[in-house]
C-alpha positions as CSV (number, residue, x, y, z in Angstrom):
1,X,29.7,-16.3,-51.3
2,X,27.0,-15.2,-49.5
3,X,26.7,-11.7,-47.5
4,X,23.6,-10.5,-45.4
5,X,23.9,-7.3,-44.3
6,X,20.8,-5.4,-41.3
7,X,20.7,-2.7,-39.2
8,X,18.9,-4.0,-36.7
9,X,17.6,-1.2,-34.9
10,X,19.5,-0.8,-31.3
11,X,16.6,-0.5,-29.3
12,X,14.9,-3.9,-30.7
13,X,15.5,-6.8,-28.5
14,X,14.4,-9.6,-30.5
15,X,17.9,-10.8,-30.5
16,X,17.2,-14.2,-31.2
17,X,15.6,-14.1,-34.2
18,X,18.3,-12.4,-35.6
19,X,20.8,-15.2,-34.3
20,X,18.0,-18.1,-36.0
21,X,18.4,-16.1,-39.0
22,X,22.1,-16.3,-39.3
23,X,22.1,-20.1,-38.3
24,X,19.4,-20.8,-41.0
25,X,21.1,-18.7,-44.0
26,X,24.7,-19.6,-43.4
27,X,26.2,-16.4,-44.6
28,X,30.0,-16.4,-45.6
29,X,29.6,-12.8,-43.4
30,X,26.9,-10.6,-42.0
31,X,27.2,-7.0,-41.1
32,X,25.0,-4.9,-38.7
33,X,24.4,-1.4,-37.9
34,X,22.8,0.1,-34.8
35,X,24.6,-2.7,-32.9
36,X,25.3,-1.9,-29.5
37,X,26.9,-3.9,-26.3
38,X,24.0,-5.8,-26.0
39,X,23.4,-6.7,-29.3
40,X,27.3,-7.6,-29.4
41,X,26.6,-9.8,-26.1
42,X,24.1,-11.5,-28.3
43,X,26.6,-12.3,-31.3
44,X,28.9,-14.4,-29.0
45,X,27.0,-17.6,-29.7
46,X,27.7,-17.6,-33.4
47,X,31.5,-16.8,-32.9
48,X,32.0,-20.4,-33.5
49,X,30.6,-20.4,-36.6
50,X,32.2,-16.5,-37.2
51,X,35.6,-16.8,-35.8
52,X,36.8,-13.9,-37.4
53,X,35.2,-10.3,-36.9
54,X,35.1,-6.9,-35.9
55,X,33.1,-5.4,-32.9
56,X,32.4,-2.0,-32.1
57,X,29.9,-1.7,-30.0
58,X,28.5,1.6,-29.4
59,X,25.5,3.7,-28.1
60,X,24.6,6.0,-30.7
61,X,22.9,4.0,-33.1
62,X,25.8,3.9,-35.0
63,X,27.7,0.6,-33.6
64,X,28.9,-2.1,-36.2
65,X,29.4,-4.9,-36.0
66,X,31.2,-7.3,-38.9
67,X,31.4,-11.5,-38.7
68,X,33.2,-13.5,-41.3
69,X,33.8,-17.3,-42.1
70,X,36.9,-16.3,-44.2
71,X,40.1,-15.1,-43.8
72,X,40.5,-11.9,-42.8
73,X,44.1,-10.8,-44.4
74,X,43.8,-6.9,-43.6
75,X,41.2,-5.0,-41.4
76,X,40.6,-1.6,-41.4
77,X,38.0,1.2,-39.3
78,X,37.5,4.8,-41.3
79,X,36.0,7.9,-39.2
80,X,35.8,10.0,-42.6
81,X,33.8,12.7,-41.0
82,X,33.5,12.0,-37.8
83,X,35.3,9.9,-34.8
84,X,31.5,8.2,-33.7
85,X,31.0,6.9,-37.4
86,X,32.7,4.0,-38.7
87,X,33.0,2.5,-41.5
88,X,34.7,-0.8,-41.9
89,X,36.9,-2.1,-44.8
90,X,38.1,-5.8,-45.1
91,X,40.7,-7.6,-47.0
92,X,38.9,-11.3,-47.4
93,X,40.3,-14.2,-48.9
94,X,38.0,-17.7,-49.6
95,X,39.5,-21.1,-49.4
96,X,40.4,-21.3,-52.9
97,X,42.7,-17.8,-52.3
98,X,40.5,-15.5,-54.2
99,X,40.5,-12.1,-52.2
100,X,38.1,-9.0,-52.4
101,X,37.7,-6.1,-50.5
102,X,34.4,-5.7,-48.4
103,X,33.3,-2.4,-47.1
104,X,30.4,-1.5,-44.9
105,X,28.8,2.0,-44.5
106,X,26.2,3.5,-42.4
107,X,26.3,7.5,-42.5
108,X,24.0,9.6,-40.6
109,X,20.6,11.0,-42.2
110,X,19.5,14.6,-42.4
111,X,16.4,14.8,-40.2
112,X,15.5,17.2,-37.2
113,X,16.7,14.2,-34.9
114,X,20.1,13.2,-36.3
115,X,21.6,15.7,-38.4
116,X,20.3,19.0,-39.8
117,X,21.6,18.6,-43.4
118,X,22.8,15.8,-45.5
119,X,26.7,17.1,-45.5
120,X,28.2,14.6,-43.2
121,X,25.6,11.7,-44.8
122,X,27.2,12.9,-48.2
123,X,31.0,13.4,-47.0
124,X,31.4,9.9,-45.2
125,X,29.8,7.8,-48.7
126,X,32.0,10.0,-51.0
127,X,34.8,9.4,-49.0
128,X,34.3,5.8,-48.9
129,X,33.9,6.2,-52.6
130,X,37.2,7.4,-53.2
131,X,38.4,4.9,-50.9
132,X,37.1,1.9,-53.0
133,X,38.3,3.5,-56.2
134,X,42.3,3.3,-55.2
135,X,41.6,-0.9,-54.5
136,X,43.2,-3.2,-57.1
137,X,40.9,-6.4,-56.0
138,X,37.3,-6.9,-56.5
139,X,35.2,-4.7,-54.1
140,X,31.7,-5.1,-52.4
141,X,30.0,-2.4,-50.7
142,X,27.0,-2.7,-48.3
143,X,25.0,-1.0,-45.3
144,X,22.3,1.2,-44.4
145,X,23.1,4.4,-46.9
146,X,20.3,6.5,-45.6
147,X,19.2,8.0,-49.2
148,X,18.1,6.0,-52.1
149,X,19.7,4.7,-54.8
150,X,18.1,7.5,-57.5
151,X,19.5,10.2,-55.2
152,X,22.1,12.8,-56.6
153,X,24.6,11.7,-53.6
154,X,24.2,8.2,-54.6
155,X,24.5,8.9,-58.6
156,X,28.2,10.5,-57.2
157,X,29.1,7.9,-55.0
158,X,28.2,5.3,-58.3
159,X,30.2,7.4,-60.8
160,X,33.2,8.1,-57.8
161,X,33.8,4.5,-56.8
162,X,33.5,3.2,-60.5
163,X,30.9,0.5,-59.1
164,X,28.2,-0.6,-59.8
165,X,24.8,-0.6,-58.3
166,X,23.3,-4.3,-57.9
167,X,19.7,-3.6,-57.6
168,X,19.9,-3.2,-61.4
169,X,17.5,-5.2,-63.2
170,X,16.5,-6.6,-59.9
171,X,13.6,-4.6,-58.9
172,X,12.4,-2.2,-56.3
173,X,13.9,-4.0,-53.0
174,X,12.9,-2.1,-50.6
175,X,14.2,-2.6,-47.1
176,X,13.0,0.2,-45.1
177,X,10.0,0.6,-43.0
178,X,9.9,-2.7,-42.0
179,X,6.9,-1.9,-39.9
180,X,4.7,0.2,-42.2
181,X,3.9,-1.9,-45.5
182,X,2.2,1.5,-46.8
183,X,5.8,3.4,-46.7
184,X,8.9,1.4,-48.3
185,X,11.8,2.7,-49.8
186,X,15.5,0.8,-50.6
187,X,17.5,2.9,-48.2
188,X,19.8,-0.6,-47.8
189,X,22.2,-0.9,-50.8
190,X,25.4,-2.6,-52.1
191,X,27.8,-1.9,-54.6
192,X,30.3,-4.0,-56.4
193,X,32.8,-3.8,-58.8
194,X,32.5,-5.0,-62.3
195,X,34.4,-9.0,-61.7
196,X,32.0,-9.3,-59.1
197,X,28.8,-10.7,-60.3
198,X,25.7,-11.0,-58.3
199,X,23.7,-13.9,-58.8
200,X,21.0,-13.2,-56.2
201,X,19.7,-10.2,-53.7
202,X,16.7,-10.3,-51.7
203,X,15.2,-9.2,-48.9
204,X,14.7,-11.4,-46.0
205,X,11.9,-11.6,-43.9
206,X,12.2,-9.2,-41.0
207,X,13.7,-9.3,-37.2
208,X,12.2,-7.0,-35.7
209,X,13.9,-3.9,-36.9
210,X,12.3,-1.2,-38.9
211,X,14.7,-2.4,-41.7
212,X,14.7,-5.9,-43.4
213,X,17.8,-7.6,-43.7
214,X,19.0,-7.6,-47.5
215,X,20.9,-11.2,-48.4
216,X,23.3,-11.4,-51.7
217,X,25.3,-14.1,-53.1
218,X,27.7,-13.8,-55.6
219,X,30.6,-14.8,-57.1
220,X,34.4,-13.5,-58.3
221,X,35.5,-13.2,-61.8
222,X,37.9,-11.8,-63.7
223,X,36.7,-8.5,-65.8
224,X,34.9,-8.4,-68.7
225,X,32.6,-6.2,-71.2
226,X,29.4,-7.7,-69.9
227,X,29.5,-5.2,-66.7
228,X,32.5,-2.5,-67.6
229,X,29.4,-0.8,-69.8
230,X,27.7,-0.3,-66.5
231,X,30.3,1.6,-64.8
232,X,29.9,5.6,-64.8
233,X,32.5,8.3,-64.1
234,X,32.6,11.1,-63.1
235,X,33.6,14.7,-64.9
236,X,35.1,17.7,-64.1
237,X,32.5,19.2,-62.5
238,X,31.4,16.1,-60.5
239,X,35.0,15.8,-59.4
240,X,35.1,18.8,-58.0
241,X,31.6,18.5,-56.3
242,X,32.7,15.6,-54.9
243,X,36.0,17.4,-53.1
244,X,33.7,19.9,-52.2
245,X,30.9,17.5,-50.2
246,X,33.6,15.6,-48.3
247,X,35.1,18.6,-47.0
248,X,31.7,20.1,-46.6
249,X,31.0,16.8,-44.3
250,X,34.2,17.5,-42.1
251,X,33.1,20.7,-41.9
252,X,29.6,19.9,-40.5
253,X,31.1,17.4,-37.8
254,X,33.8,20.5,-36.6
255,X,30.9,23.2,-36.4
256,X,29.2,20.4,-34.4
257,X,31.7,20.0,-32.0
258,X,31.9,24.0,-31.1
259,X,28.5,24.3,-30.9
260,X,28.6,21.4,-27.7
């Protein structure tokens, strides 16, 4: 199976480069972030392809948008932190009836222009890491993380969801900025559990956006000692850390709200 997964920047227009993309990679399902009505507007012509999907379209750079060739047995949208930031979790299930769980995340970054600290960042990927954890099927994980995958949130979310990170022995991958060679960092990630094995990731050529679309294929096994050694957990103290960030994150989203 094949996933790409881009934010796509809402205010870029190049819309059709995107859509040539799509038509020339094929994807089993793509995901995007930042996309808004317009961009949704734009999807329409590959609904033929995509007849299954989820839209939500909105104006704060936080839209997503999710298009799949498979079967869609169970589709869910989480607001861990907050009610403007989704995060979308699918039950998929190929032709030949194997099923696994796809999630895709795009939390906020601290900055001076989104938020002031990383708590709701941190609250909405631990949450979604706790999420994954309870699933009993194979699990994929993708989107724009906003922090890299050496961060201390990210070593969490790793060690919380029991995944496992699939840059590993992969390289650098760097996604993000698209327009400044001099400055690049892998703020684009994905996660899988250990029967999922990847057998490629690479980052595609870019669409305009300040991030490049990242591509993976892989396939479904059953589990086995060859990637249970590179799953993590967590201990005591990360546990509770981890309690501690989410609620710190719905926290951050409440004081918000008063302060409006």
């Amino acid at each position: 199976m094949k996933i790409i997964s881009v934010n796509v920047y809402q205010f870029n227009s190049e819309y059709e480069r995107f859509v040539q993309m799509i038509r020339k990679e094929q994807p089993d399902i793509f995901l995007t972030m930042e996309s808004n009505q317009e961009w949704e507007n734009a999807f329409q012509e590959l609904k033929d392809d995509y007849p299954n999907f989820k839209e939500i379209a909105l104006e704060n750079t936080y839209g997503m948008h999710f298009y799949s060739k498979l079967n869609i047995r169970n589709m869910k949208v989480h607001y861990f932190v907050a009610d403007d930031l989704p995060s979308i979790e699918a039950e998929l299930e190929t032709e030949d009836g194997y099923r696994f769980v796809f999630f895709g995340v795009h939390p906020p970054p601290p900055s001076p222009t989104e938020e002031e600290t990383s708590k709701e960042r941190d609250g909405d990927l631990l949450s979604l890491a706790k999420q994954a954890k309870k699933q009993n099927l194979p699990v994929v994980i993708t989107g724009d993380f906003n922090t890299v995958a050496w961060s201390s949130v990210s070593i969490l979310f790793k060690k919380a969801s029991g995944l496992i990170d699939a840059r590993y022995g992969r390289g650098y991958l760097a996604t993000f900025h698209a327009k400044y060679w001099f400055f690049r960092i892998p703020l684009d990630l994905l996660y899988h559990s250990p029967d999922v094995f990847v057998d490629d990731l690479k980052i595609l050529p870019s669409i305009g956006s300040d991030h490049f679309p990242m591509c993976c294929t892989f396939y479904i096994d059953k589990r086995n000692e060859e990637q249970e050694k590179d799953v993590k957990t967590l201990d005591a103290e990360e546990k509770e850390e981890v309690e501690e960030l989410i609620e710190e994150g719905k926290d951050e989203e409440s004081d918000n709200r008063s302060d409006e």
